[in-house]
ZADO-1210 file (C-alpha; in nm, 4 decimals, padded with zeros to 6 digits):
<atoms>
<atom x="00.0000" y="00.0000" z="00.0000" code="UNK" pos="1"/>
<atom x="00.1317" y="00.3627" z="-00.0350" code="UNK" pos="2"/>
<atom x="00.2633" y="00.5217" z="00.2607" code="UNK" pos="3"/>
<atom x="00.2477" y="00.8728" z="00.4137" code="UNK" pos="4"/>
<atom x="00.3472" y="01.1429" z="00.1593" code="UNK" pos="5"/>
<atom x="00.4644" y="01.3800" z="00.4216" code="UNK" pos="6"/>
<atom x="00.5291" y="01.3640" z="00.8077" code="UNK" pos="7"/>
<atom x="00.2431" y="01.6396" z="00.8316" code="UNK" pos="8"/>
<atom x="-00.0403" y="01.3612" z="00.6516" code="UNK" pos="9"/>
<atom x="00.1259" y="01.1366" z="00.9021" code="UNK" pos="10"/>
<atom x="00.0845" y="01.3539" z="01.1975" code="UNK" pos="11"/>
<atom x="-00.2583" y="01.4490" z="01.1487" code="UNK" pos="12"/>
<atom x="-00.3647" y="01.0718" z="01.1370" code="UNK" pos="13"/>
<atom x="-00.2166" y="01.0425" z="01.4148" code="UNK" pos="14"/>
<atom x="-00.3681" y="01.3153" z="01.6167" code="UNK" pos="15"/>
<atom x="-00.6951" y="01.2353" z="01.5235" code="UNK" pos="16"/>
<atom x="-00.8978" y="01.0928" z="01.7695" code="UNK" pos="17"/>
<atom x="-00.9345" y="00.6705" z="01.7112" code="UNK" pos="18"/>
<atom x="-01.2826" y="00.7078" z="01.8170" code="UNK" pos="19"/>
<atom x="-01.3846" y="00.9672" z="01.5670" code="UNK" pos="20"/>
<atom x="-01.2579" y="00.7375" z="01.2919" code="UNK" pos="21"/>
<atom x="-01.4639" y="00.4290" z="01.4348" code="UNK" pos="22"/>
<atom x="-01.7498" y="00.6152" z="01.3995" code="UNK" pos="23"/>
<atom x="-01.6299" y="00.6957" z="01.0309" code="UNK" pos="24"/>
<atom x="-01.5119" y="00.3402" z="00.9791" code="UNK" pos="25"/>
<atom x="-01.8696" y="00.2367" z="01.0780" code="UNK" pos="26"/>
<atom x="-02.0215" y="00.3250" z="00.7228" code="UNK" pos="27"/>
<atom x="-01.7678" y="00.0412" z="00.5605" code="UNK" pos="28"/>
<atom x="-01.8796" y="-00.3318" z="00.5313" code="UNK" pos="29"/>
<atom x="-01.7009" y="-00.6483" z="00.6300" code="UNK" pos="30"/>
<atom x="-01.4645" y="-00.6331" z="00.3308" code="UNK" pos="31"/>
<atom x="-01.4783" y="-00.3068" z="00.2890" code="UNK" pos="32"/>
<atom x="-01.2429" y="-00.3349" z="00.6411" code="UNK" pos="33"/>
<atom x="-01.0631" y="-00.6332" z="00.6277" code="UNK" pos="34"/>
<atom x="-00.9794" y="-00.6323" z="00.2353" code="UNK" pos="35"/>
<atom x="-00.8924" y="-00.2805" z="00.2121" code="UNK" pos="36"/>
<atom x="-00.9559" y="-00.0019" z="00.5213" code="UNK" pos="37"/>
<atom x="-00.7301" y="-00.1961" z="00.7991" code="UNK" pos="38"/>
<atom x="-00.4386" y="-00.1863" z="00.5626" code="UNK" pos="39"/>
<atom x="-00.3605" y="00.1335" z="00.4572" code="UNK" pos="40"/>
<atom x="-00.1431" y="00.2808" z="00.7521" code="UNK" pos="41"/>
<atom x="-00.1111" y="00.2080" z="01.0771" code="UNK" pos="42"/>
<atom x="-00.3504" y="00.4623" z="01.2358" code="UNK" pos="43"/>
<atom x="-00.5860" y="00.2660" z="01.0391" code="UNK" pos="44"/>
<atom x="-00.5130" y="-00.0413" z="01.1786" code="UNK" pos="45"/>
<atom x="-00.5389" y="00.0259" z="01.4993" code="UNK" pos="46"/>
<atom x="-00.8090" y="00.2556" z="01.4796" code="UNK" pos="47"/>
<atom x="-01.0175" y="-00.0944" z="01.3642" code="UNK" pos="48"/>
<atom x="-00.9714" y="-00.2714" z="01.7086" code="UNK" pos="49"/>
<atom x="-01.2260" y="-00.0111" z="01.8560" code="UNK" pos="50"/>
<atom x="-01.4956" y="-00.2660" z="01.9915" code="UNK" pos="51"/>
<atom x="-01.7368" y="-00.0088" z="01.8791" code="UNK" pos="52"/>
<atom x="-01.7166" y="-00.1409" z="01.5099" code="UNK" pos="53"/>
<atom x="-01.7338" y="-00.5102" z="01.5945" code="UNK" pos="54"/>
<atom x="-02.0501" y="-00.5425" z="01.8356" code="UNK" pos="55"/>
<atom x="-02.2510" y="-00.6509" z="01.4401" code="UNK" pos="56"/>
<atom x="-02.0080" y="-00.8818" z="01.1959" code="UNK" pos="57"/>
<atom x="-02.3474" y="-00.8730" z="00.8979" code="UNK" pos="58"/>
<atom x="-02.1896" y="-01.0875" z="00.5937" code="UNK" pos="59"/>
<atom x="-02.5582" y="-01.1315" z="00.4490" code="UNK" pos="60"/>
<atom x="-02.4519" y="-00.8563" z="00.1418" code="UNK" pos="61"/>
<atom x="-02.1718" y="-01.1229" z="00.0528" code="UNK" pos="62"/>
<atom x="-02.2800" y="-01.3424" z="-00.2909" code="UNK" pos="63"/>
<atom x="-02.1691" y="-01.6851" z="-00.2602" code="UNK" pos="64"/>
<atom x="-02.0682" y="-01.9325" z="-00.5047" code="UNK" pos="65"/>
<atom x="-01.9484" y="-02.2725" z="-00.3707" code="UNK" pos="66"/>
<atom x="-01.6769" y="-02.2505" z="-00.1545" code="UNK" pos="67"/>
<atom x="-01.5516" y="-01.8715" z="-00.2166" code="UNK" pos="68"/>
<atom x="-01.7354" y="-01.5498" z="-00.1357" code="UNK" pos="69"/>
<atom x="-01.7941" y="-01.2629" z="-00.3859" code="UNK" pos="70"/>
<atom x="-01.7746" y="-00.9116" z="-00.2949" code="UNK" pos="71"/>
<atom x="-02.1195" y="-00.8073" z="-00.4276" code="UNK" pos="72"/>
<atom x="-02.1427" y="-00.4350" z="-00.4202" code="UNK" pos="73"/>
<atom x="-01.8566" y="-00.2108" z="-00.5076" code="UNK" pos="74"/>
<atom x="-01.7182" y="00.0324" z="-00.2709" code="UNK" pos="75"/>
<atom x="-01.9472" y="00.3506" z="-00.2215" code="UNK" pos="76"/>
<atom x="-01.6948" y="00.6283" z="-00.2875" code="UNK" pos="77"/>
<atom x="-01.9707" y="00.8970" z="-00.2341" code="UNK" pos="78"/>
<atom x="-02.0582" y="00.7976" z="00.0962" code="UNK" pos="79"/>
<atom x="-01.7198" y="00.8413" z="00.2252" code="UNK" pos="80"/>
<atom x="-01.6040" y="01.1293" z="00.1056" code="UNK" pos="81"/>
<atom x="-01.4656" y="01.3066" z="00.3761" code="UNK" pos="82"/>
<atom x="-01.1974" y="01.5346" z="00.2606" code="UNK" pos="83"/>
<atom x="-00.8882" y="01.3265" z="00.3910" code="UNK" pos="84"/>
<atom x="-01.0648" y="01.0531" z="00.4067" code="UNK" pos="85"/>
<atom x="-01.1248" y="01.0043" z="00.0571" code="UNK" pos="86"/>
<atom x="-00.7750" y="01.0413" z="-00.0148" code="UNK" pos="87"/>
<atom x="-00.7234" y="00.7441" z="00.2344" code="UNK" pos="88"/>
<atom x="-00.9866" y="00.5259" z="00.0374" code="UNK" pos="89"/>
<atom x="-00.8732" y="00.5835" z="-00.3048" code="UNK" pos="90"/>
<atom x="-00.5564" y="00.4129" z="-00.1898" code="UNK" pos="91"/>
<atom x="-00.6397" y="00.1234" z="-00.1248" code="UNK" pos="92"/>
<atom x="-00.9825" y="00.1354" z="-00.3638" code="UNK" pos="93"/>
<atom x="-00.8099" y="00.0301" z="-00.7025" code="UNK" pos="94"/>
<atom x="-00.6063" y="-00.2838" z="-00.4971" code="UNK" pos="95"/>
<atom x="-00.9472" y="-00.4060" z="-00.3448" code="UNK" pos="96"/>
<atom x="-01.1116" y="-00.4503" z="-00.7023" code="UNK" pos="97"/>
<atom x="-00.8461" y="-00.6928" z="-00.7852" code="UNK" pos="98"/>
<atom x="-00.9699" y="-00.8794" z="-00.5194" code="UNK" pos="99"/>
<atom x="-01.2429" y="-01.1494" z="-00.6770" code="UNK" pos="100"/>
<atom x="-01.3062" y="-01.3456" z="-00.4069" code="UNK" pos="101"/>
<atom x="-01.1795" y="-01.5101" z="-00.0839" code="UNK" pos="102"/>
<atom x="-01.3230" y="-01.8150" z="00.1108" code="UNK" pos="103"/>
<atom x="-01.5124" y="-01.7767" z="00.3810" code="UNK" pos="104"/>
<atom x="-01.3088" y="-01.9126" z="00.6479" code="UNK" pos="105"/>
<atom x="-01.0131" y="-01.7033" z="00.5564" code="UNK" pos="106"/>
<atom x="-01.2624" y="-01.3924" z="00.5847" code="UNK" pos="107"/>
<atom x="-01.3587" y="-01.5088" z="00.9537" code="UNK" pos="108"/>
<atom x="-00.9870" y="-01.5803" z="01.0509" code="UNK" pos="109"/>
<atom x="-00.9320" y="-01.1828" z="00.9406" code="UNK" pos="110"/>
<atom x="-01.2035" y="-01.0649" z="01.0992" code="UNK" pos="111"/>
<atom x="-01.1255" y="-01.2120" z="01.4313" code="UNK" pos="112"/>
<atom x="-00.8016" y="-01.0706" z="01.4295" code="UNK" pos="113"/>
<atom x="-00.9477" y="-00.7211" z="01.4535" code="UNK" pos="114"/>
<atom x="-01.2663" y="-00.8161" z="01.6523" code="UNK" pos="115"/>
<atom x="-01.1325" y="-01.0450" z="01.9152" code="UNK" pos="116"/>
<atom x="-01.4178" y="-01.1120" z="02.1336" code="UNK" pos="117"/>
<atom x="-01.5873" y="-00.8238" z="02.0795" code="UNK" pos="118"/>
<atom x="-01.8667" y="-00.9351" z="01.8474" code="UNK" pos="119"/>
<atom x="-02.2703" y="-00.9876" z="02.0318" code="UNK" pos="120"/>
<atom x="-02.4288" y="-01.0706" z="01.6594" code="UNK" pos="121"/>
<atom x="-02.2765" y="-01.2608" z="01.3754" code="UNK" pos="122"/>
<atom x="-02.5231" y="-01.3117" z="01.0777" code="UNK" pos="123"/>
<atom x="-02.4423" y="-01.5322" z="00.7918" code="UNK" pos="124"/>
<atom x="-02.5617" y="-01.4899" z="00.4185" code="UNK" pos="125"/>
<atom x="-02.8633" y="-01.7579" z="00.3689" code="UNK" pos="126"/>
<atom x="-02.6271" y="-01.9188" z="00.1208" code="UNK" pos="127"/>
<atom x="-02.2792" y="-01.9012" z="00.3071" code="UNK" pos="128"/>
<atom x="-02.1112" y="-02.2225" z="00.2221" code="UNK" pos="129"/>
<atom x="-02.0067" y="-02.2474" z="00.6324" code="UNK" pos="130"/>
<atom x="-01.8946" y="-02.5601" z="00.7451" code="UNK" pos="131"/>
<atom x="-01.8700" y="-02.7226" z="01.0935" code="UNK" pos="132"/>
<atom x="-01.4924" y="-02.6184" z="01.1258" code="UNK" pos="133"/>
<atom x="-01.6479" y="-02.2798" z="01.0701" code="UNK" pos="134"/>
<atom x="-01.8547" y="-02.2756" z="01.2956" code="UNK" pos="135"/>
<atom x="-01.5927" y="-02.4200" z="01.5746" code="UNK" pos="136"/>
<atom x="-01.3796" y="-02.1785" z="01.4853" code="UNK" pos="137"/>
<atom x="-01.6085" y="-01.8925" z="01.5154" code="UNK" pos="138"/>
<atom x="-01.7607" y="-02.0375" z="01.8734" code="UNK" pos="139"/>
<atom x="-01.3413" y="-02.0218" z="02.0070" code="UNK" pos="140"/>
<atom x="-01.2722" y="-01.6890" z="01.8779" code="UNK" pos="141"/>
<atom x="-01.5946" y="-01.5133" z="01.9529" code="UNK" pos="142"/>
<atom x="-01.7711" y="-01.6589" z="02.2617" code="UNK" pos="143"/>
<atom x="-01.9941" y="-01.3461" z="02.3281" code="UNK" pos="144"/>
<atom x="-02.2380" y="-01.4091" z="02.0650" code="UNK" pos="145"/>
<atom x="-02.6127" y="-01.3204" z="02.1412" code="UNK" pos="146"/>
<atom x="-02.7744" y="-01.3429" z="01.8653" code="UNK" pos="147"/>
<atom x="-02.6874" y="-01.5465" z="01.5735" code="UNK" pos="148"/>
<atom x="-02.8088" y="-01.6295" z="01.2373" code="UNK" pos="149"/>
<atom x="-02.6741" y="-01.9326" z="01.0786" code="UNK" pos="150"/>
<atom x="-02.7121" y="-02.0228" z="00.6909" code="UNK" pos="151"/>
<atom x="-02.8545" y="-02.3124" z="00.5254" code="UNK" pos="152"/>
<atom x="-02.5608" y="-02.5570" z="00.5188" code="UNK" pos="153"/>
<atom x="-02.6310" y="-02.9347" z="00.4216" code="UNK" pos="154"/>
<atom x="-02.2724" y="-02.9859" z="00.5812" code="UNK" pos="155"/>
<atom x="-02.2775" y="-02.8193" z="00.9187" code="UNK" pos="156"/>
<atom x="-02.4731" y="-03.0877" z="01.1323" code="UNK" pos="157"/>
<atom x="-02.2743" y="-03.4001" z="01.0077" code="UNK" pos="158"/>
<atom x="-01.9894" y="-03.3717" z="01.2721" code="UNK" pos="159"/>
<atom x="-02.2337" y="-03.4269" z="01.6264" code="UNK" pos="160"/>
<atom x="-01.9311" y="-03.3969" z="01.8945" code="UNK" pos="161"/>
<atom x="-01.8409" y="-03.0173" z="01.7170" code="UNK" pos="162"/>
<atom x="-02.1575" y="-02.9218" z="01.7386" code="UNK" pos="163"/>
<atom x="-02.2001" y="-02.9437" z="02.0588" code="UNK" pos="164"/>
<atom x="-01.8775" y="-02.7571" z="02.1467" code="UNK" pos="165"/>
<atom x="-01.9638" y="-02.4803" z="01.9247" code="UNK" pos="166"/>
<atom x="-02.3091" y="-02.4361" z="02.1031" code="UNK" pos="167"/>
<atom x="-02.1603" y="-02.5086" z="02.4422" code="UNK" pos="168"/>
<atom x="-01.9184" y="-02.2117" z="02.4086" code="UNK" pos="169"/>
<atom x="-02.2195" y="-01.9091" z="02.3184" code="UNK" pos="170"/>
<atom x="-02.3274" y="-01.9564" z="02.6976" code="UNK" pos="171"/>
<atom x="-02.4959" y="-01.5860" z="02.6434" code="UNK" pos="172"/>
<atom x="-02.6625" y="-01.6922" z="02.3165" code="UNK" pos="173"/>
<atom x="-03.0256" y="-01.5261" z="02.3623" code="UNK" pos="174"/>
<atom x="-03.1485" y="-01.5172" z="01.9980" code="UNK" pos="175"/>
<atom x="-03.0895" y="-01.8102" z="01.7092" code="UNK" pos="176"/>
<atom x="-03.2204" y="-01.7971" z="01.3481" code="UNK" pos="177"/>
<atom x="-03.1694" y="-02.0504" z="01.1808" code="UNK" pos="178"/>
<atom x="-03.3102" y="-02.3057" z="00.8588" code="UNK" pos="179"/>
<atom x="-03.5691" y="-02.6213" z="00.9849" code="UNK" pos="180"/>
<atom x="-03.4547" y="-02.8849" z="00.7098" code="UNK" pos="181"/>
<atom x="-03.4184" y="-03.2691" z="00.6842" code="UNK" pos="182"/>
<atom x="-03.0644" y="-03.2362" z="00.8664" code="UNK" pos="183"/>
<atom x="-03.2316" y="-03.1094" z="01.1720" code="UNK" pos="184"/>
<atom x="-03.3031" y="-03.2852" z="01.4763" code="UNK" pos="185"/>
<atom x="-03.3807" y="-03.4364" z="01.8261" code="UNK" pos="186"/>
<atom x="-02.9512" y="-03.4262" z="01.8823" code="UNK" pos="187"/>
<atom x="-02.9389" y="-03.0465" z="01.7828" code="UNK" pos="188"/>
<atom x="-03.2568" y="-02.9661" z="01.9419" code="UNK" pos="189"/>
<atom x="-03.0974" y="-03.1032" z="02.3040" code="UNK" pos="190"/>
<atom x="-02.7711" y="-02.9587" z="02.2233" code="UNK" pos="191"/>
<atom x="-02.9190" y="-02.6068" z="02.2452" code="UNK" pos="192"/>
<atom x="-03.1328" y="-02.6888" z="02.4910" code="UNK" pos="193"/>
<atom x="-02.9083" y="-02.7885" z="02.7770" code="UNK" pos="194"/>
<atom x="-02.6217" y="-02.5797" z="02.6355" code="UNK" pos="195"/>
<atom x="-02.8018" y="-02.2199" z="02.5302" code="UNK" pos="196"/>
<atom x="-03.0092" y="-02.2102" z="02.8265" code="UNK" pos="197"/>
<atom x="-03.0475" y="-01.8091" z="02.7882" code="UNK" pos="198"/>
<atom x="-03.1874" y="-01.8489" z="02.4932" code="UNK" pos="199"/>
<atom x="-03.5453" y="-01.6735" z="02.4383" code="UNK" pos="200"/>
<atom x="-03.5708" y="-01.6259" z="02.0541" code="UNK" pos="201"/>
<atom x="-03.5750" y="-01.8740" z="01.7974" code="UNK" pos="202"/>
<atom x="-03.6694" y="-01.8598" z="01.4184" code="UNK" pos="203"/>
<atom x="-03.6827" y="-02.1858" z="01.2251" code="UNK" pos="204"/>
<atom x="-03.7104" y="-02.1357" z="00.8455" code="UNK" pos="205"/>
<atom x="-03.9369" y="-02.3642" z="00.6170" code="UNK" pos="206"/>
<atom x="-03.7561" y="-02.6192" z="00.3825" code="UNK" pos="207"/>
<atom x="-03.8613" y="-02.8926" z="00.5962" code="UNK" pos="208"/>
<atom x="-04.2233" y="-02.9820" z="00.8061" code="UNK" pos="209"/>
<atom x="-04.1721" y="-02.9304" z="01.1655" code="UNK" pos="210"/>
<atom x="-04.3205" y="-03.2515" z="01.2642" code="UNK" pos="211"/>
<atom x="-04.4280" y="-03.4000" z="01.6549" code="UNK" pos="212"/>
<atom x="-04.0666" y="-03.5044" z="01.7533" code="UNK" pos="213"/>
<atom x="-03.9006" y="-03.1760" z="01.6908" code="UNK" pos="214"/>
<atom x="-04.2233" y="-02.9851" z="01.8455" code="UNK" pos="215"/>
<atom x="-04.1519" y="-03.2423" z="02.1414" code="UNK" pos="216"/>
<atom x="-03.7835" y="-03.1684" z="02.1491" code="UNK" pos="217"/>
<atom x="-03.8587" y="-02.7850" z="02.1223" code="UNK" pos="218"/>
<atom x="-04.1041" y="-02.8033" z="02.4512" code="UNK" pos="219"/>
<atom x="-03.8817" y="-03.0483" z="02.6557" code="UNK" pos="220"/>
<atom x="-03.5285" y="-02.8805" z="02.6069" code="UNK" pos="221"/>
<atom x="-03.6603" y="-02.4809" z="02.5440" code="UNK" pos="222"/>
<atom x="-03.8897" y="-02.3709" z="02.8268" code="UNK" pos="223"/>
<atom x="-03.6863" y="-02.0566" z="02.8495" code="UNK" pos="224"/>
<atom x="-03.7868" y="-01.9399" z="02.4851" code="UNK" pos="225"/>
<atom x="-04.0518" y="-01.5980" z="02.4643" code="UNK" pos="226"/>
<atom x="-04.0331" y="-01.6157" z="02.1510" code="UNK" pos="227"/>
<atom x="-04.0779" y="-01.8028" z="01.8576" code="UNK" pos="228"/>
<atom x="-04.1125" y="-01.7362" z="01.4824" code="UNK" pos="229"/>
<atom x="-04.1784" y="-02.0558" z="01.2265" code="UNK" pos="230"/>
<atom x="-04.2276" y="-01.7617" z="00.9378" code="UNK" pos="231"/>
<atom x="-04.2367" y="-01.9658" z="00.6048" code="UNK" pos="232"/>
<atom x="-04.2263" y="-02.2718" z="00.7297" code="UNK" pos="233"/>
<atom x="-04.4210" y="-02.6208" z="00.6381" code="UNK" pos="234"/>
<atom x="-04.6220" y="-02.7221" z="01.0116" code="UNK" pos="235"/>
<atom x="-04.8749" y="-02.9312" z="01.0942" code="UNK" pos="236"/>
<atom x="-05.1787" y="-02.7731" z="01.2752" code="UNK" pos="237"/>
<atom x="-05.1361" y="-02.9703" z="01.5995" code="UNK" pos="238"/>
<atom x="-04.7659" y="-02.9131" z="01.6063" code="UNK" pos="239"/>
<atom x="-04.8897" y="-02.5522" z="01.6607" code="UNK" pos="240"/>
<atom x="-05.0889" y="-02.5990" z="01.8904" code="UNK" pos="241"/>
<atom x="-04.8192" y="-02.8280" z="02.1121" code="UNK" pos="242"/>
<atom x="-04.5811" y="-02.5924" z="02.1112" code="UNK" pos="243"/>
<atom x="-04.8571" y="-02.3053" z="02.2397" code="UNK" pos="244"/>
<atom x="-04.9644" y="-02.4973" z="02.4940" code="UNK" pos="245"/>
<atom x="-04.6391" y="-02.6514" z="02.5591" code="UNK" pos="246"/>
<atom x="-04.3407" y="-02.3588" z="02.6277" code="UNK" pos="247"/>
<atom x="-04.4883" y="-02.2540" z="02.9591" code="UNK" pos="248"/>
<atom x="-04.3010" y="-01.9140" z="02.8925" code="UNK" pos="249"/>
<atom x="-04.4041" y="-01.8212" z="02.5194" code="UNK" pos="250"/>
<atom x="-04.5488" y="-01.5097" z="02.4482" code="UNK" pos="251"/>
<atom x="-04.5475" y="-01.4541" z="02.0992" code="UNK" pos="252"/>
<atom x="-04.5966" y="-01.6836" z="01.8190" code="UNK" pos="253"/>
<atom x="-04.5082" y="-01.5818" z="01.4446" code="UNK" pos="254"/>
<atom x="-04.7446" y="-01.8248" z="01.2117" code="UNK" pos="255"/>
<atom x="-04.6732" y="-01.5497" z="00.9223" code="UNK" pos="256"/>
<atom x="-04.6183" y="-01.7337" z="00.5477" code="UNK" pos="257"/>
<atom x="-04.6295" y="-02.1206" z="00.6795" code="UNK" pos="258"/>
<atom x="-04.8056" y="-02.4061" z="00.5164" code="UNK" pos="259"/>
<atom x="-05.0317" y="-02.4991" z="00.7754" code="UNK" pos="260"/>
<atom x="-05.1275" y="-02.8919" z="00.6987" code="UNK" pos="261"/>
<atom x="-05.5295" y="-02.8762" z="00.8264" code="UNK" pos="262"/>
<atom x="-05.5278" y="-02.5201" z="00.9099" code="UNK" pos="263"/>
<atom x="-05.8683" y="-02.4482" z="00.8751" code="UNK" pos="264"/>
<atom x="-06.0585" y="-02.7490" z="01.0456" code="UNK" pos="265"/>
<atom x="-05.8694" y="-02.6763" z="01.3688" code="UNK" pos="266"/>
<atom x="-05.7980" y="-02.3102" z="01.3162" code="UNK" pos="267"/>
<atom x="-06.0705" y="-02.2371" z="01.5941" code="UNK" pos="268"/>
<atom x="-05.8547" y="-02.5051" z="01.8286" code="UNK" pos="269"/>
<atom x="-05.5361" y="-02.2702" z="01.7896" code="UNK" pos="270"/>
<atom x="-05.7177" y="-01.9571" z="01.8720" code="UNK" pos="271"/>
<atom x="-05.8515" y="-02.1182" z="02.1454" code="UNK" pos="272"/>
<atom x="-05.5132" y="-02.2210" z="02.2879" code="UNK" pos="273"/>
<atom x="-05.3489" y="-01.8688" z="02.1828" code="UNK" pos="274"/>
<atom x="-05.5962" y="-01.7071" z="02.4155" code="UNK" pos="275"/>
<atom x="-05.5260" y="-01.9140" z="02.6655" code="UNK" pos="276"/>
<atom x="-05.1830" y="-01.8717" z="02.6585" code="UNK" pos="277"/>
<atom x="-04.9746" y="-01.6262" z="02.4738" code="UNK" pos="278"/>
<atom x="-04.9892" y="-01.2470" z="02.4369" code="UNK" pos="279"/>
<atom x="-04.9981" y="-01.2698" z="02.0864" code="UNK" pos="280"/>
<atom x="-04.9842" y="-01.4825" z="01.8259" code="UNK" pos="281"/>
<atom x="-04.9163" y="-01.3647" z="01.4227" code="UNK" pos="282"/>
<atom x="-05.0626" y="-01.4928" z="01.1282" code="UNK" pos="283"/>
<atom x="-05.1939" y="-01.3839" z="00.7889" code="UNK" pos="284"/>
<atom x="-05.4589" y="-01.4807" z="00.5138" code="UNK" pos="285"/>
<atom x="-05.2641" y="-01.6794" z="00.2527" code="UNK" pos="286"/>
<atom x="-05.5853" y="-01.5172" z="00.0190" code="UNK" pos="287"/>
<atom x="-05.5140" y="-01.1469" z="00.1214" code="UNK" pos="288"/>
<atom x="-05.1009" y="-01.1750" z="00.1727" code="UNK" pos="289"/>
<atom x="-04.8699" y="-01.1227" z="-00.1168" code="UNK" pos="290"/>
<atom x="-04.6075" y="-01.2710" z="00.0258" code="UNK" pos="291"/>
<atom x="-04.7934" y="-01.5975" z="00.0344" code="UNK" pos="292"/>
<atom x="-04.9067" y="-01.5298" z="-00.3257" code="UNK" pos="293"/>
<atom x="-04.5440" y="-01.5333" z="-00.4172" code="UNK" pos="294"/>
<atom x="-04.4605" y="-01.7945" z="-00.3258" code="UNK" pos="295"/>
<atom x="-04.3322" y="-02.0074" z="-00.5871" code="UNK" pos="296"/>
<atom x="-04.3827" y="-02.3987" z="-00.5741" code="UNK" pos="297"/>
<atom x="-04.1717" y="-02.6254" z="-00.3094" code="UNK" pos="298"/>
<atom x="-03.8715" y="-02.7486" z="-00.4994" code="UNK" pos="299"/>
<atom x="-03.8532" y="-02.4069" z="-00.6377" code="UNK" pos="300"/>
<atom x="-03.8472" y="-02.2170" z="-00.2757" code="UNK" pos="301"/>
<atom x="-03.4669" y="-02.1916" z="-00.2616" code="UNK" pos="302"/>
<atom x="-03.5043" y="-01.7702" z="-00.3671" code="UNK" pos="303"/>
<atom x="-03.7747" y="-01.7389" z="-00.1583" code="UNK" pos="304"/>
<atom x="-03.6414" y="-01.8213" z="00.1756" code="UNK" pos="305"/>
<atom x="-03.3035" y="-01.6129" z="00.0631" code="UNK" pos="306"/>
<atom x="-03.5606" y="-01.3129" z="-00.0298" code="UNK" pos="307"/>
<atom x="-03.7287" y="-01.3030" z="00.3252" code="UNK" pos="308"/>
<atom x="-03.5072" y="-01.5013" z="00.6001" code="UNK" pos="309"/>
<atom x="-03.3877" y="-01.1753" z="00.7341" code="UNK" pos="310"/>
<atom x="-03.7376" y="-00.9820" z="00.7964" code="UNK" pos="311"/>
<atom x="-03.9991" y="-01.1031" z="01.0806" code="UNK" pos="312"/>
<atom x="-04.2876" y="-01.0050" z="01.2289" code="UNK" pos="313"/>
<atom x="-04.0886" y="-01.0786" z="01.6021" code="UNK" pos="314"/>
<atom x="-03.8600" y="-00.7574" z="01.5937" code="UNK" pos="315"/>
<atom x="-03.5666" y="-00.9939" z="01.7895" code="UNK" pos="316"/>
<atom x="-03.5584" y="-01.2094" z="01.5075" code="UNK" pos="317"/>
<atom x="-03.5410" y="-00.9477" z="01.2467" code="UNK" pos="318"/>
<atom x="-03.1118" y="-00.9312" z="01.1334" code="UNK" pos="319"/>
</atoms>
């Protein structure tokens, strides 16, 4: 990278308060920072260990394509022009567009290295290709994590023993998002049960019907959830009403988007047990909703889920 043209450039980076550039630094992205930002001086650098600019790692604007990530949106030189400060970015702004890609796990191993433990809420892209040594790796380096949204992965629940280590290390883990597919079940269901036991939020995304055992699972090993959101997702009406009359502590239950298999001859059975029992529960007319109009047949719900896996109904479970 090009250094300091003058002591005076270098001396007024210096001065300048580390703080005032976090809150600067703030506007960038993930790669923005670790691809570019963190390396063009010193000042820089350490001005990107302030634990104000780590409490969020959001890689959900990264496009994935098998196993490497693509930088999806170019650098926004407009935002960030800030007198000296644009000077700074154009630096290190023709360099970063050379950069096509770089796998994921080499991303997180970078962005530790700034964030240390700093980070409360890591959210992956729907599509990150994250694997179980991922995952592990993430739970060593950042055990603060509250509130975590984790992709859809067909490879992250094969390895049963690292799973459970990566879940037993995010003892302050209140909120989980996270998909409900064939690869999900009683073992991961205990896991965070006896492991997360702050947790209070969880969102389970379609793919896959929630059937009894998981509902079950859910009411023995999460009494301490509030709230729940099954947005999108494939149920079965007395799987509903289980898990309503079931988590003693529930408040709010998101029904918003599902497939609900015999919805309407027990639909007066759920209201019933809703009253009873939570402070609110969420739905919506599948006739009046757009978003249920949409939706595009099963096999072809892959876009879908990616589209609206990030919004809810439940602010907590909104990333």
């Amino acid at each position: 990278m090009v250094k300091a043209n003058s002591s005076r450039e270098d001396s007024e980076w210096s001065t300048l308060d580390r703080n005032i550039l976090a809150i600067i630094f703030d506007k960038l992205d993930i790669m923005d920072i670790i691809m570019g930002a963190s390396r063009v001086c010193i000042y820089w650098f350490l001005a990107f260990h302030n634990k104000i600019l780590w409490n969020t790692i959001d890689l959900t604007k990264l496009n994935h394509k098998g196993k490497n990530v693509l930088y999806k949106y170019p650098v926004d030189k407009e935002a960030l022009s800030f007198s000296n400060l644009s000077i700074k970015m154009s630096r290190f702004f023709f360099n970063f567009c050379r950069v096509k890609h770089t796998k994921l796990k080499n991303l997180i191993v970078e962005i530790t290295k700034l964030s240390r433990t700093a980070p409360c809420n890591v959210f992956f892209s729907f599509n990150s290709y994250l694997q179980m040594e991922h995952l592990m790796f993430v739970a060593k380096r950042m055990a603060n994590i509250e509130k975590l949204a984790l992709p859809v992965s067909w490879s992250l629940y094969k390895g049963l023993d690292s799973f459970r280590f990566a879940f037993s290390q995010w003892k302050n883990l209140k909120t989980l998002i996270m998909a409900n597919d064939f690869t999900w079940g009683s073992f991961e269901i205990r896991v965070l049960g006896e492991s997360c036991s702050n947790l209070n939020n969880l969102k389970l995304i379609g793919f896959y019907i929630l059937g009894n055992d998981a509902a079950e699972g859910i009411v023995h090993y999460h009494q301490s959830l509030t709230r729940l959101s099954l947005r999108c997702s494939f149920i079965d009406v007395e799987v509903v009403i289980l898990l309503i009359r079931g988590l003693r502590n529930l408040t709010i239950l998101n029904l918003t988007h599902c497939k609900i298999l015999r919805w309407y001859l027990m639909m007066n059975d759920v209201v019933q047990a809703a009253t009873q029992n939570l402070d609110k529960l969420i739905t919506c007319s599948e006739y009046d909703c757009q978003v249920c109009k949409d939706r595009p047949p099963m096999f072809r719900e892959q876009k879908f889920y990616e589209k609206h896996c990030q919004n809810d109904e439940i602010k907590e479970l909104e990333f």
